[in-house]
C-alpha positions in Angstrom: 37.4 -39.2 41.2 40.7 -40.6 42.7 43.1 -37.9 41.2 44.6 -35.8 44.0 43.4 -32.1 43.1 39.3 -33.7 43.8 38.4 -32.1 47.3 36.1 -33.3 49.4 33.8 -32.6 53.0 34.3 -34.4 55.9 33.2 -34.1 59.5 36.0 -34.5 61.7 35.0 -35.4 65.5 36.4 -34.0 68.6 34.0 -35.1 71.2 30.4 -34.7 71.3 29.8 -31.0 71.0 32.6 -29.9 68.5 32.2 -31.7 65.1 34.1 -29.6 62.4 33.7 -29.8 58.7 36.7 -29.5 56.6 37.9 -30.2 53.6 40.7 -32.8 52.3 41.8 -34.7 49.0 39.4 -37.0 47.8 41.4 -40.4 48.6 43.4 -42.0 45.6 42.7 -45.7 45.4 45.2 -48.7 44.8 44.3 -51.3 42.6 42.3 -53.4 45.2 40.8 -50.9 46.5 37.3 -48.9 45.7 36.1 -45.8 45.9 32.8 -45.2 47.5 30.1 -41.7 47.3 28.9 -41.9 50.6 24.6 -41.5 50.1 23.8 -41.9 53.9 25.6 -42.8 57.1 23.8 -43.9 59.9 24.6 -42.2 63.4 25.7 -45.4 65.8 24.9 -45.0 69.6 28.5 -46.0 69.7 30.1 -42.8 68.2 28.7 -40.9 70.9 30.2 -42.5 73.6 33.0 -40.3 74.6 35.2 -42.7 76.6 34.9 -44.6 73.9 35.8 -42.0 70.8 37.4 -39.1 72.5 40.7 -40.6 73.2 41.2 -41.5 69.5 40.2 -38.1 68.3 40.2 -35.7 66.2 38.7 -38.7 63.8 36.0 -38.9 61.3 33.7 -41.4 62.5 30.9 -43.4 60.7 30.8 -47.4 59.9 27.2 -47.5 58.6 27.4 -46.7 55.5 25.6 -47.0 51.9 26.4 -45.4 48.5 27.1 -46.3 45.3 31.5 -46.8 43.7 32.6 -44.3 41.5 35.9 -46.1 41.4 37.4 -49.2 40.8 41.3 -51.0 41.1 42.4 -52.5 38.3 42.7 -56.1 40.2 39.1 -56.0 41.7 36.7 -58.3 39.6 34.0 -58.9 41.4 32.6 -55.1 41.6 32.1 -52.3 39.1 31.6 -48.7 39.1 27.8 -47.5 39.7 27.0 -50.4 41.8 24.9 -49.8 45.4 26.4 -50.9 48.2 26.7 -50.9 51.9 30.7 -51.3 52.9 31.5 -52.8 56.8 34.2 -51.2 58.0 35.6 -54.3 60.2 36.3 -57.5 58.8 38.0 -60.7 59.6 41.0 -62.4 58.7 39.2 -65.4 58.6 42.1 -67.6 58.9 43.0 -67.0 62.5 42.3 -69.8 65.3 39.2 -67.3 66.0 37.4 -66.9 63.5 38.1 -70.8 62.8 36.0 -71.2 65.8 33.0 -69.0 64.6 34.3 -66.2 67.0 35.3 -63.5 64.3 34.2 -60.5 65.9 36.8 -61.2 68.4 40.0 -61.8 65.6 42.7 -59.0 65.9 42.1 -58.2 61.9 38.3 -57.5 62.7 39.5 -54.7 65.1 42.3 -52.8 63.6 40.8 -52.8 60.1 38.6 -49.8 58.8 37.9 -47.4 55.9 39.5 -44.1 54.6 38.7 -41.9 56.2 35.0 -43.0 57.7 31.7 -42.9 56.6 30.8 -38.7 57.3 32.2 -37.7 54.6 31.8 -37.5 50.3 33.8 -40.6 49.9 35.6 -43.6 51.0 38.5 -45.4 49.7 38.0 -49.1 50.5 40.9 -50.7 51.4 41.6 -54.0 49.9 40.5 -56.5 52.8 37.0 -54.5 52.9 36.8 -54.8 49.0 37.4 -58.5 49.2 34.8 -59.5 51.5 33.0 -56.4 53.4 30.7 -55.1 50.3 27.2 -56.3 49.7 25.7 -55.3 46.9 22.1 -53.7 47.5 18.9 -54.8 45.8 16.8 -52.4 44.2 14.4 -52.5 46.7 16.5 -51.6 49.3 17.3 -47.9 49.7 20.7 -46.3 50.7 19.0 -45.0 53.7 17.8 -48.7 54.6 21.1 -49.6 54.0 22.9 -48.0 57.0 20.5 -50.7 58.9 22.6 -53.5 57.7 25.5 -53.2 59.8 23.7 -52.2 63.1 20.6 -55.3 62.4 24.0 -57.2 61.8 25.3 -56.5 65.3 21.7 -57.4 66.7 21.5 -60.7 64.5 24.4 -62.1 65.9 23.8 -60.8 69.6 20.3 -62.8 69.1 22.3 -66.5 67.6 24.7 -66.1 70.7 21.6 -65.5 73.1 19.9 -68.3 71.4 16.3 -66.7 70.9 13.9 -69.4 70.1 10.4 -69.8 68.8 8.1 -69.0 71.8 10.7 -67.6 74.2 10.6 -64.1 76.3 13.0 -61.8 75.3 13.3 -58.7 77.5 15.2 -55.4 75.7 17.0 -53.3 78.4 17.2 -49.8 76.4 15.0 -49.0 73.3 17.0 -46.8 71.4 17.5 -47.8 68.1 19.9 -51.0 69.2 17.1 -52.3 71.5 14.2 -51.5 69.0 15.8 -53.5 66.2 16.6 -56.1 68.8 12.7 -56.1 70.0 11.7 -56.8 65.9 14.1 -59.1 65.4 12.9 -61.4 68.4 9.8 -61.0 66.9 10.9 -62.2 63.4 12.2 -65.1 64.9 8.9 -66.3 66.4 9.5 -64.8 70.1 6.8 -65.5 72.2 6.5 -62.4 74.1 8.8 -59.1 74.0 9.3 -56.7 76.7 10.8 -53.4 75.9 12.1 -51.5 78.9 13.6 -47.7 78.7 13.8 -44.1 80.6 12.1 -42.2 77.3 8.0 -42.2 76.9 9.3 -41.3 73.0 11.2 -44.9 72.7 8.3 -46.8 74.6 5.9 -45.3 72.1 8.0 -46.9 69.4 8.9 -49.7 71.0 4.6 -50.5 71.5 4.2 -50.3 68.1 6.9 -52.4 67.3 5.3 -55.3 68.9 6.7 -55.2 72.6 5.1 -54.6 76.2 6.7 -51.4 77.1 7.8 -50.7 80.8 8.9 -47.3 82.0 11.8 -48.3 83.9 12.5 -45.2 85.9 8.7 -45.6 87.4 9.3 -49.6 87.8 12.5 -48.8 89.9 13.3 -52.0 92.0 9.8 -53.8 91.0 10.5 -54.3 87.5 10.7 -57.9 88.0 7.1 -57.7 89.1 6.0 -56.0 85.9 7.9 -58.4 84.1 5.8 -61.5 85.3 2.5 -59.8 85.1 3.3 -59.5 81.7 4.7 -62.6 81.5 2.1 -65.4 82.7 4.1 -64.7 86.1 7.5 -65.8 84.2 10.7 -63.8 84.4 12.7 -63.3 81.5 14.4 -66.3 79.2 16.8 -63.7 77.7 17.8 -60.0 78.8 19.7 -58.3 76.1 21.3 -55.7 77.8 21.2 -52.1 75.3 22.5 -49.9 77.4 25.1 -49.1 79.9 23.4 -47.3 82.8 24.5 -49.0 86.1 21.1 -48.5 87.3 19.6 -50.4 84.6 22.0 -53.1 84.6 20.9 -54.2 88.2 17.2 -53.8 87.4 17.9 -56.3 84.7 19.8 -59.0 86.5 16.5 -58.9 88.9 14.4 -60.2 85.6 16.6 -63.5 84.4 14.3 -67.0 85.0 16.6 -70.1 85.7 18.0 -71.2 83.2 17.9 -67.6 81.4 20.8 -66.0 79.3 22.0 -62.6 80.0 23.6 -61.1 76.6 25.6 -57.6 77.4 25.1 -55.7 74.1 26.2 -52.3 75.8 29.2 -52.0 78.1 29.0 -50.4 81.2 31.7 -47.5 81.1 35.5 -49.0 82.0 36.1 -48.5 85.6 32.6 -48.8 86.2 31.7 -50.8 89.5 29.5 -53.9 88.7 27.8 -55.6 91.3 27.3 -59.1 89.8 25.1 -61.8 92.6 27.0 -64.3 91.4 26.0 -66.9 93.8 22.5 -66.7 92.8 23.4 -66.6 88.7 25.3 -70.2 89.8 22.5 -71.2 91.8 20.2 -70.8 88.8 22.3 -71.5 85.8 22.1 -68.4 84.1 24.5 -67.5 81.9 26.1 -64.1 81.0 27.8 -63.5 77.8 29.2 -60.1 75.5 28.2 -59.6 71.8 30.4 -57.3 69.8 29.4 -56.6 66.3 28.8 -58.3 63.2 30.6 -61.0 61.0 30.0 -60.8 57.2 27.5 -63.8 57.8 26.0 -61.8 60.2 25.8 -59.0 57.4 24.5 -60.6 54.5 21.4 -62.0 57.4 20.6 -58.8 57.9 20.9 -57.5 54.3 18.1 -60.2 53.6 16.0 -59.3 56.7 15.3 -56.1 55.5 15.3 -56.7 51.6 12.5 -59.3 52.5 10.4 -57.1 54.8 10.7 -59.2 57.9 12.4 -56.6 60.1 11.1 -53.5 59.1 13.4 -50.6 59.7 12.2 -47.3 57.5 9.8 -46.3 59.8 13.0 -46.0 62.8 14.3 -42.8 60.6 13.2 -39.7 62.6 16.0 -37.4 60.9 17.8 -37.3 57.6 20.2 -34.4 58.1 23.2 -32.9 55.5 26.6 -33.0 56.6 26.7 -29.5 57.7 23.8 -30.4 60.3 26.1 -33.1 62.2 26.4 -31.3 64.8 23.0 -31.5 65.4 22.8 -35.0 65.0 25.2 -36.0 67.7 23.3 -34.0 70.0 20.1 -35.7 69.2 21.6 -39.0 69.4 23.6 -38.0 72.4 20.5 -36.5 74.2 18.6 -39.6 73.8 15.5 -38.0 73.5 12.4 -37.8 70.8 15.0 -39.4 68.3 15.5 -42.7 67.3 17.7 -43.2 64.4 19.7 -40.2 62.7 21.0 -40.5 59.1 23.9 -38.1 57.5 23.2 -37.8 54.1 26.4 -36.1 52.9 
């Protein structure tokens, strides 16, 4: 599969609404490296935000990724071909004064590293960093399709160590797409005491109920949100807010719904430029604390890999389209309209 005259599909992104499939070589492998048959790739929330993809394009996006290698480097020893696996397409140096710290999401390696070309397409070439510590292997009982959960469940895992959710805590979830909704099981898994799931969609609020949270409508709560919150909450505001979108609107509702003491986790950026109106003087006041979480370490990984391989977080049941590479199109949209979706998988 790595000689030069294979061809393959790939679906090269422009910005939301022109996705084009075309056709290139088949990537040749060094001796590091592997070669992955992409089975499914998991639409992120992330890859349809255009500030954040469009200046980068024309690009071919997708980072989570399952399939099974079709080829090998001579040097790598510790995978062979027709293994399953799920590949992350950032990794850390793991030597820098950063990751030293436990901070590797922030190292410099983590964010310039990636895979050939990206996960909507036939195949990957994994360069050697990624083959050296960014494959898990999956179980049997995992399918490829719950594999493009590891690396998003990942994200959410660590988001949830930095927040510190604790047996018996409230946890409220700003947004329940499929970010927020795998935040609302997690806290759950992890012996939350109450969730509260808040979101613009009756479609997502559905989901998020039977997921196990309180579900708010928050364009009908408008400013008395907080309200809602304690009547739910044995008059309590929130002990952590992860934040799952970033809509202005919903960011202000939020900072209304943080108990003293709380933490305030910023999972979703607000667009750059955006004006934030932060009441600092009262977060001070109260001790709250307001922190970022930016994707997943390979510890972070491997958690999540066992979360769902054991059942506790549940994810199958999120899958509301499976769609072939020629239908991308009509992914983006779905995940970019926000709308009776939750999560869309590419099976190329």
């Amino acid at each position: 599969m790595t000689a030069a005259a294979h061809r393959m599909r790939v679906a090269v992104y422009h910005h939301n609404s022109d996705i084009r499939i075309e056709e290139r070589p088949v990537p040749i492998i060094g001796p590091a490296e592997i070669l992955v048959h992409i089975r499914a790739a998991g639409i992120c929330g992330s890859d349809v935000m255009e500030w954040y993809r469009v200046p980068k394009a024309p690009l071919v996006l997708g980072h989570e990724v399952a399939g099974d290698i079709v080829g090998v480097g001579e040097e790598v020893e510790h995978l062979h071909v027709g293994q399953r696996v799920v590949v992350s397409h950032h990794v850390p140096c793991n030597t820098c004064p950063l990751c030293l710290s436990g901070a590797h999401t922030a190292c410099h390696t983590l964010h310039t590293t990636n895979f050939d070309p990206g996960g909507f397409s036939e195949y990957v070439r994994v360069p050697p960093l990624q083959t050296d510590r960014g494959v898990l292997v999956l179980p049997d009982s995992v399918s490829y399709d719950e594999g493009t959960f590891v690396e998003p469940l990942g994200c959410v895992v660590r988001a949830q160590q930095h927040a510190g959710v604790r047996p018996g805590s409230t946890v409220l979830v700003v947004g329940a797409g499929i970010s927020g909704l795998l935040h609302v099981r997690l806290a759950l898994a992890l012996g939350a005491g109450r969730v509260i799931a808040t979101d613009i969609s009756d479609y997502r609020l559905q989901v998020a109920r039977r997921s196990g949270a309180v579900a708010i409508d928050a364009a009908a709560a408008g400013d008395h949100l907080p309200d809602l919150v304690r009547r739910a909450n044995d008059d309590r505001l929130a002990d952590l807010v992860m934040l799952c979108t970033g809509a202005p609107a919903a960011i202000a509702q939020a900072l209304e719904c943080l108990d003293s003491g709380a933490t305030f986790v910023f999972f979703a950026p607000p667009p750059p430029g955006e004006p934030l109106a932060m009441p600092m003087a009262e977060l001070w006041r109260r001790e709250v604390t307001v922190r970022t979480a930016y994707g997943a370490a390979p510890a972070d990984l491997h958690t999540a890999l066992r979360l769902i391989a054991t059942g506790r977080v549940p994810v199958t049941d999120l899958i509301t389209h499976r769609l072939p590479l020629d239908e991308i199109a009509r992914g983006f949209a779905l995940v970019a309209q926000a709308n009776e979706s939750v999560k869309v998988i590419i099976e190329p």
